[in-house]
VEXLUMPA-496990 format. One line per 5 residues: their letters; for each residue z, x, y of C-alpha. Coordinates in Angstrom, 3 decimals, padded with zeros to 6 digits. Layout:
A> Z/X/Y ~ ...
//
This chain:
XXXXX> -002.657/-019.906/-013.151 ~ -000.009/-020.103/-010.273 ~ 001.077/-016.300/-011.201 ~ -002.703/-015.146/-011.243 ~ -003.315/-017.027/-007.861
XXXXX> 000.018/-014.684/-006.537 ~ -001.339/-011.840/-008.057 ~ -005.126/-012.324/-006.633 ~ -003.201/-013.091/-003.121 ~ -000.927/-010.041/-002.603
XXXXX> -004.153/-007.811/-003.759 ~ -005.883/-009.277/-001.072 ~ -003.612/-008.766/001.507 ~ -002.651/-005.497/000.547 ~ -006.488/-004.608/000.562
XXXXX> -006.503/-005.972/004.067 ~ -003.690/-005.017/005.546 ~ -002.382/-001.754/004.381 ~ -005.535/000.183/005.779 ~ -004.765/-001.353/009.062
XXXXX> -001.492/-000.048/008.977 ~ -002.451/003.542/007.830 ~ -004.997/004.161/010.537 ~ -002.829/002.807/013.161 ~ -000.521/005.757/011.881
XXXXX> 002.249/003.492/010.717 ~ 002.220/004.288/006.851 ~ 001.336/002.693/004.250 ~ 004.899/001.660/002.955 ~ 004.987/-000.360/005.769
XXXXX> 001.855/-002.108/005.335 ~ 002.843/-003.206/002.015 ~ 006.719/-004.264/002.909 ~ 004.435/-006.112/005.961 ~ 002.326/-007.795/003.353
XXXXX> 005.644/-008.660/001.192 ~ 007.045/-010.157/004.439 ~ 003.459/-012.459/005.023 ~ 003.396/-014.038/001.731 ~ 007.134/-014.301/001.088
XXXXX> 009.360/-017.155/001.316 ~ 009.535/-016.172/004.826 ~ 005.889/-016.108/005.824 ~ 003.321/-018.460/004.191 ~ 005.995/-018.860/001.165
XXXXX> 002.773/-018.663/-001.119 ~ 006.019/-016.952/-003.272 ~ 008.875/-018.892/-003.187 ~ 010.819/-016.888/-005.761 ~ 010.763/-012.731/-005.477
XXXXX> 013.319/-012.206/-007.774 ~ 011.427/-011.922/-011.000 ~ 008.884/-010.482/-008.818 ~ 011.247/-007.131/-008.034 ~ 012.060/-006.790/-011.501
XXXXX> 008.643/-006.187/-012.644 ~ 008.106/-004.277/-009.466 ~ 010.586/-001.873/-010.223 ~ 008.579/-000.410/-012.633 ~ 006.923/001.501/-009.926
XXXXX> 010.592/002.991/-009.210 ~ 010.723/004.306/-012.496 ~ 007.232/005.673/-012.773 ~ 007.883/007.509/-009.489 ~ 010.950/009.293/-010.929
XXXXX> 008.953/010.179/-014.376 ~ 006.302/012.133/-012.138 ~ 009.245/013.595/-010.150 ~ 010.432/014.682/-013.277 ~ 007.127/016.122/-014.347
XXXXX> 007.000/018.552/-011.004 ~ 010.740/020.038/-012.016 ~ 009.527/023.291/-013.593 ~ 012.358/025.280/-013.878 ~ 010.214/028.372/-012.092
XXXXX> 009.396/025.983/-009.738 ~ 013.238/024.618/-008.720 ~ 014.331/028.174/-009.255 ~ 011.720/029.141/-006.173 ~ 012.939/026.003/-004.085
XXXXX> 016.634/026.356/-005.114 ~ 018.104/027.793/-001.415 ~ 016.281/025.243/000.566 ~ 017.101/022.231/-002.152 ~ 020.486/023.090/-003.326
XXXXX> 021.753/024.489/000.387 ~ 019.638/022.491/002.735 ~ 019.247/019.228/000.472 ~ 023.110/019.345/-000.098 ~ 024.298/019.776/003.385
XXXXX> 022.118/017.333/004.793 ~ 023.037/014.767/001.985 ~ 026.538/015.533/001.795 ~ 026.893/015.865/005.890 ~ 025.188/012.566/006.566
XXXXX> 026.740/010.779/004.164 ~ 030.413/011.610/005.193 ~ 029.515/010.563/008.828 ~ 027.500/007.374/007.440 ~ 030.629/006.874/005.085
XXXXX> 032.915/007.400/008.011 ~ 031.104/004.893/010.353 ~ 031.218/002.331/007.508 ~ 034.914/002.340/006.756 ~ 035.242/001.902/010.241
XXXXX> 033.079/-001.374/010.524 ~ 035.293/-002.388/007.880 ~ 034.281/-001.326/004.543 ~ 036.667/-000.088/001.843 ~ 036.363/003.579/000.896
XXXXX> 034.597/002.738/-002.200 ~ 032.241/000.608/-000.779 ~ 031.411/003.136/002.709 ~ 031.276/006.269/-000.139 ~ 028.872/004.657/-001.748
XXXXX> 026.571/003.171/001.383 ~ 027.335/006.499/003.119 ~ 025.552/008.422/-000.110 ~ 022.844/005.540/000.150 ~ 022.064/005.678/003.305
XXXXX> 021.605/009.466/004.141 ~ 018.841/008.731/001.448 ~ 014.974/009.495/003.530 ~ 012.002/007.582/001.996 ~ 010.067/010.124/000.282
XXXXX> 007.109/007.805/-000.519 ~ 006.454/007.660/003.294 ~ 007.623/011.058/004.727 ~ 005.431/013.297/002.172 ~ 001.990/011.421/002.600
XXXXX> 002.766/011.184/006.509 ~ 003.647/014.870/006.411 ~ 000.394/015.337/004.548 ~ -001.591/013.376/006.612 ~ -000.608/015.309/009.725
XXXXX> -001.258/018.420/007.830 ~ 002.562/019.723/008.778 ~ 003.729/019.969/004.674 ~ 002.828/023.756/004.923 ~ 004.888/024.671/008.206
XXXXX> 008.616/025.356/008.713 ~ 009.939/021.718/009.083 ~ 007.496/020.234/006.438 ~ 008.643/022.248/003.391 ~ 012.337/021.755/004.122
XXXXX> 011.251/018.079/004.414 ~ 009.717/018.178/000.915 ~ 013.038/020.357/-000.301 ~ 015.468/017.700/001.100 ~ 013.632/014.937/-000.549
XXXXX> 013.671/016.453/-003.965 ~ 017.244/017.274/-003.839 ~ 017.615/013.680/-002.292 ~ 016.005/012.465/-005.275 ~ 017.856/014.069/-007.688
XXXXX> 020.691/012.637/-006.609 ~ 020.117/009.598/-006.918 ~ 020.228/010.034/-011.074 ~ 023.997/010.741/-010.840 ~ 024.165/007.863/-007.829
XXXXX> 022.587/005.015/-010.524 ~ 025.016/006.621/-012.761 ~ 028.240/006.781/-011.007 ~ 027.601/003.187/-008.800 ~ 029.047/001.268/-011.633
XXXXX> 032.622/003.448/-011.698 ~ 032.786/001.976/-008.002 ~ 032.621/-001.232/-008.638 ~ 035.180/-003.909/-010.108 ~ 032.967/-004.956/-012.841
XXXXX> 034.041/-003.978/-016.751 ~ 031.116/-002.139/-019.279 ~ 031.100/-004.276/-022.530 ~ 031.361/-002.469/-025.721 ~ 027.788/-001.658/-026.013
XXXXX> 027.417/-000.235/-022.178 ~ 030.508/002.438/-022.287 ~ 029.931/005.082/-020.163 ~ 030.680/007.517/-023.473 ~ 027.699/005.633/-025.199
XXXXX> 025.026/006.215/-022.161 ~ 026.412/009.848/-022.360 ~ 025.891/010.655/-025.776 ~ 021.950/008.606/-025.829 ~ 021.302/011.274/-023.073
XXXXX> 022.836/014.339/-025.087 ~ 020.469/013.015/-028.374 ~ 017.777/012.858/-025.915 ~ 017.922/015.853/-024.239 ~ 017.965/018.017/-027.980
XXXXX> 015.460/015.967/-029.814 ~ 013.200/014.757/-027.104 ~ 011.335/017.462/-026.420 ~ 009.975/018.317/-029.965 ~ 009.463/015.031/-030.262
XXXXX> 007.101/013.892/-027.473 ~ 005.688/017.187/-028.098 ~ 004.480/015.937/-031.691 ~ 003.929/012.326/-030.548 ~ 001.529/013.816/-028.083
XXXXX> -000.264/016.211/-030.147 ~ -000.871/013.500/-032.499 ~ -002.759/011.535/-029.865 ~ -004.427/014.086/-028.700 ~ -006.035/014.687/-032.045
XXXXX> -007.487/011.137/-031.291 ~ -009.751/011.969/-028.153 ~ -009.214/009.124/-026.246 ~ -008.105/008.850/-022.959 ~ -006.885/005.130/-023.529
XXXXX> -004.331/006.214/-026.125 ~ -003.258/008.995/-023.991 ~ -002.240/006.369/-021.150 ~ -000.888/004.213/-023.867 ~ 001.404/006.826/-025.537
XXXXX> 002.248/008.203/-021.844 ~ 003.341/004.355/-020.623 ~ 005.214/003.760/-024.393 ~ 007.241/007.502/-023.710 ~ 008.220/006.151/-020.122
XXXXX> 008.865/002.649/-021.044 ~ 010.791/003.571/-024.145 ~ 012.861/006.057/-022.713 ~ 013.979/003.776/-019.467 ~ 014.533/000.924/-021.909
XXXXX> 016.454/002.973/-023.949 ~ 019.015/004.471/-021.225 ~ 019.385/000.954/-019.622 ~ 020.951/-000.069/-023.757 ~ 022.805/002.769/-023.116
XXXXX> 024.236/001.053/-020.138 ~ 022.744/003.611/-017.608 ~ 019.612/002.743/-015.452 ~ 015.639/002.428/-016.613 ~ 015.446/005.185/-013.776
XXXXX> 017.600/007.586/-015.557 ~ 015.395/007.083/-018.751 ~ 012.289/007.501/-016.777 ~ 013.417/010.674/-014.661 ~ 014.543/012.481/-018.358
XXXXX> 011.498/011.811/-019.732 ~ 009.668/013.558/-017.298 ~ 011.504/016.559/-016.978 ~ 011.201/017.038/-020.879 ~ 007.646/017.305/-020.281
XXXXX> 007.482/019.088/-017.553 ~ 006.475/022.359/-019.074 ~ 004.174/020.788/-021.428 ~ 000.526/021.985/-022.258 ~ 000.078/017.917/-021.417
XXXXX> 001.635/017.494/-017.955 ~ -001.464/017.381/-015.966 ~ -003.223/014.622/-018.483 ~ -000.418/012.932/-018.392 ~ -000.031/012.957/-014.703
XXXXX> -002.703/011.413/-013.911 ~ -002.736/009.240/-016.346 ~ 000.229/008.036/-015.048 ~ -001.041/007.982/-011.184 ~ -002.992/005.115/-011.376
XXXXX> 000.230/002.127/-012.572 ~ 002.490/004.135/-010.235 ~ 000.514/003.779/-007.125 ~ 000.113/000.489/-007.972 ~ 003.805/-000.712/-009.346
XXXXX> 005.195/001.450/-006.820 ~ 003.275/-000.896/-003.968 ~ 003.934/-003.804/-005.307 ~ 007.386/-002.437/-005.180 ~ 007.323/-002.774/-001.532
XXXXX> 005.923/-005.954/-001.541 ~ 008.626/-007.584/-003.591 ~ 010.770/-005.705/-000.649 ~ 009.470/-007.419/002.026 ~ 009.655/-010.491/000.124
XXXXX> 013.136/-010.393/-000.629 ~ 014.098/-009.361/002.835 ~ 016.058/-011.721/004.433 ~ 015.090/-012.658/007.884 ~ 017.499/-015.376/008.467
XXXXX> 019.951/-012.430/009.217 ~ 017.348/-011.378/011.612 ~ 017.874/-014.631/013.199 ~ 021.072/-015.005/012.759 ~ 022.449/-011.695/013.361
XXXXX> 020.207/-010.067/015.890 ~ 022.089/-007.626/017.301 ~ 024.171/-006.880/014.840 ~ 021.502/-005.583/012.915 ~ 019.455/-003.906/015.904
XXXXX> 022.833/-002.057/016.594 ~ 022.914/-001.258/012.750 ~ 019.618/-000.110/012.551 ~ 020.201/001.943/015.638 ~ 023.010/003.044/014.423
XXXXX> 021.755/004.793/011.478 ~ 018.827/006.183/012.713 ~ 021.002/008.412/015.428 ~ 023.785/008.602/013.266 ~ 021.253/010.725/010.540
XXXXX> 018.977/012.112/013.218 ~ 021.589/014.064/015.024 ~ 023.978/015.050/012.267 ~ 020.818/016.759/010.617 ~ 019.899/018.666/013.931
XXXXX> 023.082/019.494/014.172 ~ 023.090/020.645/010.855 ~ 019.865/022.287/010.942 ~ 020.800/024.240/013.698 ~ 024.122/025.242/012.717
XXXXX> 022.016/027.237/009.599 ~ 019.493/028.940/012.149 ~ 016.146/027.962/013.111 ~ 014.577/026.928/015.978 ~ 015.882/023.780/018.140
XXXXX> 012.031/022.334/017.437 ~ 012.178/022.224/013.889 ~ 015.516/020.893/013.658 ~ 013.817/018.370/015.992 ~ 011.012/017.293/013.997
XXXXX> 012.854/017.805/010.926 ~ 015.855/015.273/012.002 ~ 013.003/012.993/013.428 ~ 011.117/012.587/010.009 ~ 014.088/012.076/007.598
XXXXX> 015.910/009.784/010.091 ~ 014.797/006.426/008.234 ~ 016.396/004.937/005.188 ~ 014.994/005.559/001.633 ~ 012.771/003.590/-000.753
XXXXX> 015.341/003.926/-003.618 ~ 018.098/002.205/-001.148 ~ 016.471/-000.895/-002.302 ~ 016.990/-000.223/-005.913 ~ 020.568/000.883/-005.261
XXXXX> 021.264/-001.892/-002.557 ~ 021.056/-004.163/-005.729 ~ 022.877/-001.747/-008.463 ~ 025.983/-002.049/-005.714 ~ 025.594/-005.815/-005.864
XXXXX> 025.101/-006.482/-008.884 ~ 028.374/-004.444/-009.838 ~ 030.615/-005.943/-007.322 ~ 030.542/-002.824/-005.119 ~ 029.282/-004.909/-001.740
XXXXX> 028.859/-008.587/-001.249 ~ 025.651/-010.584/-001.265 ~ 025.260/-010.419/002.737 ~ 026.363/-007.189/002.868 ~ 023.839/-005.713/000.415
XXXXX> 021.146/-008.004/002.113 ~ 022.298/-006.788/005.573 ~ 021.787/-003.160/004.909 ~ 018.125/-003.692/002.880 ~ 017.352/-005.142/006.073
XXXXX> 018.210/-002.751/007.896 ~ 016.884/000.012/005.650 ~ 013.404/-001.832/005.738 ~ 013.742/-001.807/009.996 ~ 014.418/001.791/009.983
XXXXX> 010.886/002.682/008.106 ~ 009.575/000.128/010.364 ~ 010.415/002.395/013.130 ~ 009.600/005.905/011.332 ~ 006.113/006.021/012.864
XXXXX> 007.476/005.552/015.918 ~ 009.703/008.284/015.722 ~ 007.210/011.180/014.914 ~ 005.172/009.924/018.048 ~ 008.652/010.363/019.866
XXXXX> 008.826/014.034/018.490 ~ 004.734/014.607/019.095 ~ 005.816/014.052/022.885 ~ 008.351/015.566/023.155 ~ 006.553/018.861/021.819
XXXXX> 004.000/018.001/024.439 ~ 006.082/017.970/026.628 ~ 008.171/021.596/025.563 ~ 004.956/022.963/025.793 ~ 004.039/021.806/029.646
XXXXX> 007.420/023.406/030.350 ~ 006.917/026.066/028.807 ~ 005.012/028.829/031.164 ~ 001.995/030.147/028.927 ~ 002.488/033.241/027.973
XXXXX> 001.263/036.567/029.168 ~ -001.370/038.725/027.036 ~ -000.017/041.873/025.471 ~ -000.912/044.768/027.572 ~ -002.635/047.411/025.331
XXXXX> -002.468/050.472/024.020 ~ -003.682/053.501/026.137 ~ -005.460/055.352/023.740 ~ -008.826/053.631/022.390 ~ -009.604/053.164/019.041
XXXXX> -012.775/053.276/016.786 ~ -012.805/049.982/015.807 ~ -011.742/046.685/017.749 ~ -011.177/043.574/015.518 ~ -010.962/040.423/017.561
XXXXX> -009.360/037.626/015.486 ~ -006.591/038.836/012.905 ~ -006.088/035.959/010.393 ~ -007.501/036.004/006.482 ~ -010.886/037.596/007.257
XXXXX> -009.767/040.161/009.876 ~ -006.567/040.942/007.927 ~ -008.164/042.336/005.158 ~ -010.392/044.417/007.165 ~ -007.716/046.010/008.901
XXXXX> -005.555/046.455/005.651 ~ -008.912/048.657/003.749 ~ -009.242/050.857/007.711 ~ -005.687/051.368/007.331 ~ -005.863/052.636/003.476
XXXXX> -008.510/054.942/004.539 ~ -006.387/056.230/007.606 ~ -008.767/054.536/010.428 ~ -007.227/053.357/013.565 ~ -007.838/050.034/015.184
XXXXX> -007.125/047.693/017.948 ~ -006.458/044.021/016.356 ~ -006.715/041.259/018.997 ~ -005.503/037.368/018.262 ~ -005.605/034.917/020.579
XXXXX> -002.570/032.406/018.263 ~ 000.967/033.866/019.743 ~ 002.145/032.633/016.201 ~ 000.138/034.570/014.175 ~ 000.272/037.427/016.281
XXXXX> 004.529/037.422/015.963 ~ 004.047/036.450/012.039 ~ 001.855/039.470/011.607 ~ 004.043/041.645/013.157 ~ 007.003/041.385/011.292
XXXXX> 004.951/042.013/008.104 ~ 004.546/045.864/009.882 ~ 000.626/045.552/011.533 ~ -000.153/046.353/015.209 ~ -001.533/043.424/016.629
XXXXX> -001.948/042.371/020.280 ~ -001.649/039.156/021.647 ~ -004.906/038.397/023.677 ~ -008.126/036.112/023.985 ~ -011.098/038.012/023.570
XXXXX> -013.237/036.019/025.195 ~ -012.057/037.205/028.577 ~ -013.846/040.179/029.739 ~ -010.196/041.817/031.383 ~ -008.999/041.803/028.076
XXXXX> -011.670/043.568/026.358 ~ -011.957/046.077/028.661 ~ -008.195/046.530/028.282 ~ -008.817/046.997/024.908 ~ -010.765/049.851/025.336
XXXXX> -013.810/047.958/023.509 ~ -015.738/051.015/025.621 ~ -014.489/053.459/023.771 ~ -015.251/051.799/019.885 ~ -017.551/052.543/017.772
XXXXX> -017.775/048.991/016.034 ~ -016.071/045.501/017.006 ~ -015.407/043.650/014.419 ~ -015.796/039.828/015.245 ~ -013.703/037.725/012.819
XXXXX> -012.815/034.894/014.931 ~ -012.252/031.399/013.304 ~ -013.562/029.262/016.373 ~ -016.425/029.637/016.386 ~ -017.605/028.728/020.075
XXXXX> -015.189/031.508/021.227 ~ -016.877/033.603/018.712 ~ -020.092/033.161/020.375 ~ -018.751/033.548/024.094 ~ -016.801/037.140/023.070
XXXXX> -020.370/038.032/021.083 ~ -022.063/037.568/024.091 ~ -019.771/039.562/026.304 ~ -019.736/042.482/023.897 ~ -023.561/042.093/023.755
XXXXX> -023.932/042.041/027.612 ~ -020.894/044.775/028.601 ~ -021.015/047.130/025.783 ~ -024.272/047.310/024.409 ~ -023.161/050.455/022.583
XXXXX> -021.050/049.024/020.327 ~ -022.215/047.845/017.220 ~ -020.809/044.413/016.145 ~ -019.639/043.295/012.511 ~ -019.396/039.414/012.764
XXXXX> -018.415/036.663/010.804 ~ -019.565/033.554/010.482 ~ -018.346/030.272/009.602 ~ -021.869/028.694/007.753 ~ -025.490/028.763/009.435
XXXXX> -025.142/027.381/012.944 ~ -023.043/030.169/013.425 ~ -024.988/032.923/011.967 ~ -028.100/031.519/013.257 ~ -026.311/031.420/016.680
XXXXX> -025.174/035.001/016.807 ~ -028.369/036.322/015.295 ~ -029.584/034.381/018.674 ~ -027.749/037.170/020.512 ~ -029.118/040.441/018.324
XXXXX> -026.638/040.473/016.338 ~ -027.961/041.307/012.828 ~ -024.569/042.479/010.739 ~ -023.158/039.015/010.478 ~ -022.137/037.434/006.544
XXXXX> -021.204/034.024/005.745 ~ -017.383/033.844/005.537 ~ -018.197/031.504/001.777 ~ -021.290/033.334/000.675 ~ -020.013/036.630/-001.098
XXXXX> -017.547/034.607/-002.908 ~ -020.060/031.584/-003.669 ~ -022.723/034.273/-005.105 ~ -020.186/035.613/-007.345 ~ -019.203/031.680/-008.493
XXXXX> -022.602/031.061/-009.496 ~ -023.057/034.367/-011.517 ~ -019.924/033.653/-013.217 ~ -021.562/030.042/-014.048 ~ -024.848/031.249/-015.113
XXXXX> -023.362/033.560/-017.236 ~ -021.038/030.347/-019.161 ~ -024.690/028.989/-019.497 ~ -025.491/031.415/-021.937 ~ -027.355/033.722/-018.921
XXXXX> -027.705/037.343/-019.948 ~ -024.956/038.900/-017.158 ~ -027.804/041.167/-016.228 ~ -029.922/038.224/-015.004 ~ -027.824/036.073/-013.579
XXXXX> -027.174/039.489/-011.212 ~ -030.989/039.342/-010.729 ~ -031.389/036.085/-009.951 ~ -028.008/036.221/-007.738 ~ -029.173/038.922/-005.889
XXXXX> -033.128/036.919/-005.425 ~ -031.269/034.462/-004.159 ~ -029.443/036.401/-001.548 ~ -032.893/038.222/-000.166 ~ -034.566/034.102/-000.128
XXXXX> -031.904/032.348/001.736 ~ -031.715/035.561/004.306 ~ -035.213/035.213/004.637 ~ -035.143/031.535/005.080 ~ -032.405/031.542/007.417
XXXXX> -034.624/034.399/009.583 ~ -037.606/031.734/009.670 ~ -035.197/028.504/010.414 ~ -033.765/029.926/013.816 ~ -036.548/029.430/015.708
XXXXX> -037.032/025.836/014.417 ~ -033.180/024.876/014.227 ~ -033.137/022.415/017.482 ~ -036.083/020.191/015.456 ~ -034.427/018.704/012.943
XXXXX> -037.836/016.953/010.593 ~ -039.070/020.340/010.677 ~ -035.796/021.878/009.470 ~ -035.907/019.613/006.677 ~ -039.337/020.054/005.938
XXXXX> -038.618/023.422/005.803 ~ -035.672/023.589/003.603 ~ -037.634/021.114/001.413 ~ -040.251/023.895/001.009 ~ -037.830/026.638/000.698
XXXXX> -036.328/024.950/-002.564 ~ -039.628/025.013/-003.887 ~ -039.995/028.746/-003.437 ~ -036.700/029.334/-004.682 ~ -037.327/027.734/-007.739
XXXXX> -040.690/029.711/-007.703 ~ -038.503/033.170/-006.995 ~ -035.971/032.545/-009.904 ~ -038.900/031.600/-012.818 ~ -040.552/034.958/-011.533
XXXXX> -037.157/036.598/-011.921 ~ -036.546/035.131/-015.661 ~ -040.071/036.114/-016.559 ~ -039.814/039.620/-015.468 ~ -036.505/040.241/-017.318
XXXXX> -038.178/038.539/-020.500 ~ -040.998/040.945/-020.620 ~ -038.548/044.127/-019.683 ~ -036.482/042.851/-022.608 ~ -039.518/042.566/-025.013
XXXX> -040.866/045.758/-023.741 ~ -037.394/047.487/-024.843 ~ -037.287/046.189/-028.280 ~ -040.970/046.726/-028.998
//
């Protein structure tokens, strides 16, 4: 009952909590290691023992590694491999020597500082990524070599688990010889793969998604167990198995069938964490550890900048990149206690640093503000820059926005040897663009200066692709109002927009989603069982109705009950339209064959 109660209590506060945490922009690792710390012995001690706890938790350790396993297609490490293997190394390698460095001279021996220099340089990937994500910065610069120093980070720690015992002073017992771990992971590696392969063909014959979780949770489980006999780590075990499968027809299923115990396991993880943490060093070593914590954080923060820039780059995303990996890792906690439990630090010492780890993801949030103002603050400093000036001659066409949409007009004008004036108003874009070999001038076209700088005088058409879309509608109007000549092509981003610029005359304007929706639902109709020639039909009567629709909502699209009386009525008609269209294709058909 008491272990229920526990259980009930940390889902609770986690439920509570955690949300808190990740609005507030503080991560959700740190919710849970806050929730650990609340209902540990040092909060409301409703758990007075977090030992047995951790143990259990770790399972969400070992799940993690068994999906990291999973995303280690070869194709897709041999794509990654200069920014894991060269990045990821230097930064591990660099860090740790200076961590390592640091610690012999606080006091450690060189075994000992080795191995907390190697476990320290180690970033939390469970908070970086989703933060990363969150922000929406995994797809620039300093977000995938992020992502490519946590996976070679993670890697490592495989050989880390395995080499941690070597350090320390304790001896392997007959049945845990390194040679015996060794050869379970040769047998492994040759027969495991045919072998889950048949295990999970044979389930799959079953059709149900409860053995599928079952067999995926008995691989996992039965591999780890296996390597620990072996007198490696459960981790090892875990991180094998799901590189076997990682180019299996079965990855996805099992994936996510896996998703649900990891998230789960992995945040109870934390919670055991902040339970174990020991705040009496807080107390009784307060600046010892605020210097340590300190300490780290610069100590990894500027030897990665330094690093980062010594390889090229810009000082910005050395900045943000130094910022975001600057905390100690999740697996520090697992490692923390391999050192200890192996005779490689003492009991204080290993509690000192998982302190300290747990204080420098406390701070992490804090960090990336730190970098957000600083950009701010590059920026103000920064004088904005001028607008391109543009070419003398005029061309026929003007396109005004050059990202997806505008891009591939101006590549098919280009194929067919028609020149063109391409105006963006992102410096970024217009620099990335360039080096890929297209003409493209930096410029707002909302500003009427520009436009007539542009020649738009001289065009015959102006093609409107931009992605904002009130600054669509301002350079619409000024195109509309100065050079009523020129006939406009616009884009739109969904029906305000359209409606908006057909508001100004403007009556060549598509749907940026339509085209490629229309064709979707063809495609659809015609895995229905639709003859191809009538789902065109009805694809195309659907086209003329919503055009037609769209025509008689402008005027009403400021009342909003008669808008949706009116698109109430218009799904009636459609409905109407389509049965006409089926009929009429029926006959023709009969008509053929009679």
């Amino acid at each position: 009952m008491q272990s229920l109660t526990t259980f009930a209590a940390l889902l609770l506060a986690s439920v509570l909590l955690v949300p808190i945490f990740k609005r507030a922009g503080l991560g959700t690792v740190l919710g849970y290691l806050a929730v650990g710390v609340l209902i540990g012995p040092f909060g409301v001690k409703l758990v007075r023992d977090p030992d047995n706890l951790l143990h259990t938790a770790e399972l969400g350790v070992v799940l993690l590694l068994f999906v990291i396993g999973l995303e280690l297609k070869p194709s897709r490490l041999w794509a990654l491999r200069r920014s894991v293997f060269g990045l990821g190394a230097l930064q591990l390698f660099g860090v740790a020597a200076a961590l390592a460095g640091a610690g012999r001279y606080l006091g450690l021996s060189w075994p000992a500082a080795t191995v907390v220099g190697i476990i320290l340089a180690l970033s939390s990937t469970a908070f970086v990524l989703p933060t990363l994500a969150e922000r929406r910065e995994l797809s620039t610069r300093h977000g995938r070599e992020a992502f490519a120093i946590l996976l070679f980070q993670d890697l490592s720690v495989i050989p880390l688990l395995a080499l941690i015992p070597l350090f320390g002073t304790g001896r392997p017992t007959a049945l845990t010889h390194p040679a015996v771990g060794l050869g379970l992971l040769a047998v492994v590696a040759v027969i495991g793969r045919p072998t889950l392969d048949m295990l999970f063909r044979h389930v799959a014959r079953v059709n149900s998604r409860e053995m599928f979780t079952a067999a995926a949770l008995a691989t996992v489980l039965g591999l780890a167990l296996l390597m620990q006999a072996g007198g490696l780590s459960m981790s090892l075990g875990a991180f094998v198995a799901g590189v076997l499968l990682a180019d299996s027809e079965f990855r996805h299923e099992l994936e996510a069938a896996i998703a649900p115990f990891q998230g789960l396991l992995l945040g109870l993880f934390f919670m055991a964490v902040g339970m174990s943490t020991n705040l009496d060093l807080l107390v009784k070593f307060p600046w010892q550890i605020a210097q340590l914590t300190a300490g780290l954080i610069v100590v990894k923060g500027v030897v990665l900048f330094v690093l980062r820039r010594l390889v090229g780059g810009t000082t910005g995303d050395a900045r943000l990149l130094a910022l975001a990996l600057a905390q100690g890792g999740e697996f520090a906690f697992v490692l923390f206690d391999a050192a200890q439990s192996f005779r490689v630090l003492g009991e204080v010492q290993a509690d000192k640093l998982t302190l300290v780890v747990a204080l420098s993801m406390a701070v992490s949030p804090l960090l990336l503000m730190f970098g957000d103002w600083l950009a701010r603050a590059d920026k103000k400093n920064v004088p904005p820059r001028a607008f391109d000036e543009m070419p003398e001659d005029g061309s026929e066409v003007v396109i005004a926005g050059f990202g997806r949409v505008g891009q591939i007009v101006g590549r098919l004008l280009l194929a067919r040897g028609v020149s063109f004036t391409a105006l963006d108003s992102d410096a970024g874009q217009v620099d990335t663009v360039r080096r890929f070999g297209l003409k493209v001038f930096y410029g707002d076209a909302a500003h009427l200066d520009l436009l007539h700088a542009a020649q738009v005088g001289q065009a015959k058409v102006f093609v409107l692709a931009i992605d904002d879309v009130e600054a669509s509608l301002r350079t619409a109007e000024l195109v509309r109002k100065h050079f009523p000549h020129v006939q406009i092509v616009a884009r739109a981003r969904n029906r305000f927009h359209a409606s908006r610029l057909m508001d100004l005359g403007i009556e060549r304007q598509i749907r940026e989603a339509l085209p490629s929706s229309l064709e979707m639902a063809k495609w659809t109709l015609e895995l229905l069982n639709e003859p191809p020639a009538l789902a065109e039909q009805m694809v195309n009567r659907f086209a003329r109705h919503d055009a037609e629709v769209l025509a008689r909502q402008q005027a009403i699209g400021h009342d909003e009950h008669k808008l949706i009386q009116s698109s109430l009525e218009a799904r009636e008609e459609l409905a109407q339209v389509l049965e006409e269209a089926r009929v009429a294709f029926t006959r023709k058909g009969r008509g053929a064959t009679s």
